[in-house]
VOBA-1610 file (N, C-alpha, C; in pm, whole numbers, padded with zeros to 5 digits, always signed):
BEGIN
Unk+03535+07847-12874Unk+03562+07858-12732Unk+03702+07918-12716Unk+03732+07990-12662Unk+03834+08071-12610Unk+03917+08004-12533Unk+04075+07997-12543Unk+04160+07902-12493Unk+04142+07871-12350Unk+04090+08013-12271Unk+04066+07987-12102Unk+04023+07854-12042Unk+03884+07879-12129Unk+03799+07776-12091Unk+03806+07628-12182Unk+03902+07583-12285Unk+03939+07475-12319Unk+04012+07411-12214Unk+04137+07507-12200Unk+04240+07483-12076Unk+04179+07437-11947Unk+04080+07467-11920Unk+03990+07423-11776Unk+03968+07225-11834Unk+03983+07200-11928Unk+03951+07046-11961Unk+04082+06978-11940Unk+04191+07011-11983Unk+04302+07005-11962Unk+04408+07028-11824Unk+04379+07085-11756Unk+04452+07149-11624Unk+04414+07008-11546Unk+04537+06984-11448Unk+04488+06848-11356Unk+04462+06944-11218Unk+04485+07110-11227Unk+04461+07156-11113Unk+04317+07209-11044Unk+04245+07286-10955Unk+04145+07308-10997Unk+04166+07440-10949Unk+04064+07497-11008Unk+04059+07644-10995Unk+04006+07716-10908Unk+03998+07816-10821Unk+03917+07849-10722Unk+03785+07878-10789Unk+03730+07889-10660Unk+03521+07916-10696Unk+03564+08057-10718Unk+03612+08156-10703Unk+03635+08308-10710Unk+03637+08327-10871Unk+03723+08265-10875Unk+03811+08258-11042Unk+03706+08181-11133Unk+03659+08111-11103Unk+03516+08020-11180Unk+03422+08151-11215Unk+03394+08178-11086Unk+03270+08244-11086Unk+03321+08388-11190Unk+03380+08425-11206Unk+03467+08522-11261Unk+03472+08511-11429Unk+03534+08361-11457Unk+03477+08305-11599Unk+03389+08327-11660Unk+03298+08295-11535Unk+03112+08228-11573Unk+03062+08350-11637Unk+03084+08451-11516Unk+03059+08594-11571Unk+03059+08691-11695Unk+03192+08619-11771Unk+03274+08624-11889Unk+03254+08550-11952Unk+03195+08431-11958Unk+03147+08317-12088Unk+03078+08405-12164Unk+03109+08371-12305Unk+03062+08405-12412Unk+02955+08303-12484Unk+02939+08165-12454Unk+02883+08103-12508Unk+02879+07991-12447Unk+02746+07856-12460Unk+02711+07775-12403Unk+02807+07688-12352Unk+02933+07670-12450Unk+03063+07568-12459Unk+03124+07643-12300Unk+03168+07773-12328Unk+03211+07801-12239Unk+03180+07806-12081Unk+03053+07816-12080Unk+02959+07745-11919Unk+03034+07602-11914Unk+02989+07492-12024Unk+02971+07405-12019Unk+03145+07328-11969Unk+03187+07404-11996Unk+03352+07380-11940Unk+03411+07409-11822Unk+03298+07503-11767Unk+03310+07543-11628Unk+03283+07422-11574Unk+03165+07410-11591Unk+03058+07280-11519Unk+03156+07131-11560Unk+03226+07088-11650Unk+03275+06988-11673Unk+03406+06972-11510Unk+03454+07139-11545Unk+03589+07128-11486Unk+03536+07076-11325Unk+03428+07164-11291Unk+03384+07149-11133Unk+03348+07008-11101Unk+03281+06957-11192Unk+03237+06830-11210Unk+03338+06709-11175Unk+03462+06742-11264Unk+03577+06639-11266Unk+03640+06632-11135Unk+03651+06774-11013Unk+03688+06792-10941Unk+03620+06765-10792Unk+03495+06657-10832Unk+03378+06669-10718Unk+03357+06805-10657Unk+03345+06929-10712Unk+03335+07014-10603Unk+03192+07078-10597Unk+03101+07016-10713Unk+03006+07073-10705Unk+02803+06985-10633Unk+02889+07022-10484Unk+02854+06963-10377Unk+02829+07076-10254Unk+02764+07023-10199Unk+02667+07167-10085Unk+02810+07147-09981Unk+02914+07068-09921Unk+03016+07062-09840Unk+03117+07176-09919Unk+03125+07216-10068Unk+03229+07331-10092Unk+03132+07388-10138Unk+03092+07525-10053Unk+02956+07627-10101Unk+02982+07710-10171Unk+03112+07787-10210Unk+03156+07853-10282Unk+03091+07810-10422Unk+03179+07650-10445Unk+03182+07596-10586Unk+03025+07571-10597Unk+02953+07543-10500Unk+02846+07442-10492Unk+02693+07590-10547Unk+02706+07699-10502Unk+02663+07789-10515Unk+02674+07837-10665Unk+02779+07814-10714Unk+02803+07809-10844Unk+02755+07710-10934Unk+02776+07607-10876Unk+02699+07479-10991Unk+02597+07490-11003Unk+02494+07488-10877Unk+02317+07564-10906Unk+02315+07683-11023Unk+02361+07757-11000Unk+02364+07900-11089Unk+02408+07860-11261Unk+02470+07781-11272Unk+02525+07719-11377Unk+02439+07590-11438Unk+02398+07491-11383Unk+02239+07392-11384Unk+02171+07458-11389Unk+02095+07582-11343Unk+02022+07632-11395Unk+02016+07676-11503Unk+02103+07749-11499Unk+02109+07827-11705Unk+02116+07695-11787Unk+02200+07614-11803Unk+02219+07536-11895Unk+02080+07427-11904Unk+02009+07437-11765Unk+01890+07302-11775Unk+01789+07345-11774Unk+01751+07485-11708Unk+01700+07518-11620Unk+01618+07431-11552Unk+01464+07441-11446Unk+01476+07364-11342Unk+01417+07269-11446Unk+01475+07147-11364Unk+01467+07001-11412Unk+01343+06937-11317Unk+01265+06821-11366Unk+01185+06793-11247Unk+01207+06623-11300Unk+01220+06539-11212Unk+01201+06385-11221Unk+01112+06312-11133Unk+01057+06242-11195Unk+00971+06141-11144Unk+01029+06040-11100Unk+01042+05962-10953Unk+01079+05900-10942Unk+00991+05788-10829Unk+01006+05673-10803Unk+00943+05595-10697Unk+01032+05596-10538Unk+00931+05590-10404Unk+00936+05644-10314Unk+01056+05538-10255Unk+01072+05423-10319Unk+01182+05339-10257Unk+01272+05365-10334Unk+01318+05451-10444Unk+01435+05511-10486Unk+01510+05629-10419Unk+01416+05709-10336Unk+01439+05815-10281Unk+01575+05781-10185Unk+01596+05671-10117Unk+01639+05673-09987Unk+01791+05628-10077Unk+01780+05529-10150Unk+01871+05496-10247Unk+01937+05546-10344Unk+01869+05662-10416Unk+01921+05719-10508Unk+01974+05852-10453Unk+01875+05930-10338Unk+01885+06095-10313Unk+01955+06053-10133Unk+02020+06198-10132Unk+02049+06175-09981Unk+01979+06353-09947Unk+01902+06329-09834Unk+01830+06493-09781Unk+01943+06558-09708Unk+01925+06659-09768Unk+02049+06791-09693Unk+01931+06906-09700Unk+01972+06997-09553Unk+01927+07054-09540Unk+01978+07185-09598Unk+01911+07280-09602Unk+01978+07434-09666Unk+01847+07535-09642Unk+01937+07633-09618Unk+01847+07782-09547Unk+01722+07797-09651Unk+01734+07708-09710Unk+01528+07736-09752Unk+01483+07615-09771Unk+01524+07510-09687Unk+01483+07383-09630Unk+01567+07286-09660Unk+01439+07149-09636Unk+01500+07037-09687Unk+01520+06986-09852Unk+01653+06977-09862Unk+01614+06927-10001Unk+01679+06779-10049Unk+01631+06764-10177Unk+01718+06602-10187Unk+01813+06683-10304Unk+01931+06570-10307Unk+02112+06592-10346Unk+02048+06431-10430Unk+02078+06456-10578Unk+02121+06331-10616Unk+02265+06257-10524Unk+02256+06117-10497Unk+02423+06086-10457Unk+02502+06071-10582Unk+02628+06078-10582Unk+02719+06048-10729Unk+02703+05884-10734Unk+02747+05910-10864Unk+02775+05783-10911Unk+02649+05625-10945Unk+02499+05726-10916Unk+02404+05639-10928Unk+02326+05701-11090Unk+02280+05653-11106Unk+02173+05683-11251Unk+02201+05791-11328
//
């Protein structure tokens, strides 16, 4: 991994979504995504309220997971997911800090 993206583990600052997205572009290898996604991560920003960053974390979960699907029960939904809406509907947002 290339010092850039080590330094993103290290920095207490955060980086703009411009400059991320800019990285991402430039990753050479899985580590190096994966340091993107740590850094955004540490910084809560990868959340539909900062769309910049949040636009980026999809794009980034995807490559690294691609789509994921979970099974879950219908009285977890309200508890575990919160519905946000977005220009190609409704969708569910895991909340932080649960499962």
């Amino acid at each position: 991994m290339r010092w850039q993206y080590a330094h993103l583990n290290e920095t207490p600052y955060l980086y703009s979504s411009k400059h991320l997205k800019q990285m991402h572009k430039k990753a050479r290898s899985k580590d190096e995504t994966e340091a993107i996604w740590g850094h955004m991560q540490k910084h809560e920003v990868d959340d539909y309220e900062y769309k910049g960053y949040y636009n980026l974390a999809r794009q980034i979960q995807e490559e690294l997971h691609g789509e994921e699907t979970v099974d879950i029960e219908w009285g977890d939904i309200f508890e575990d997911y919160k519905p946000v809406m977005t220009k190609d509907g409704l969708k569910l947002e895991k909340r932080r800090g649960n499962r």
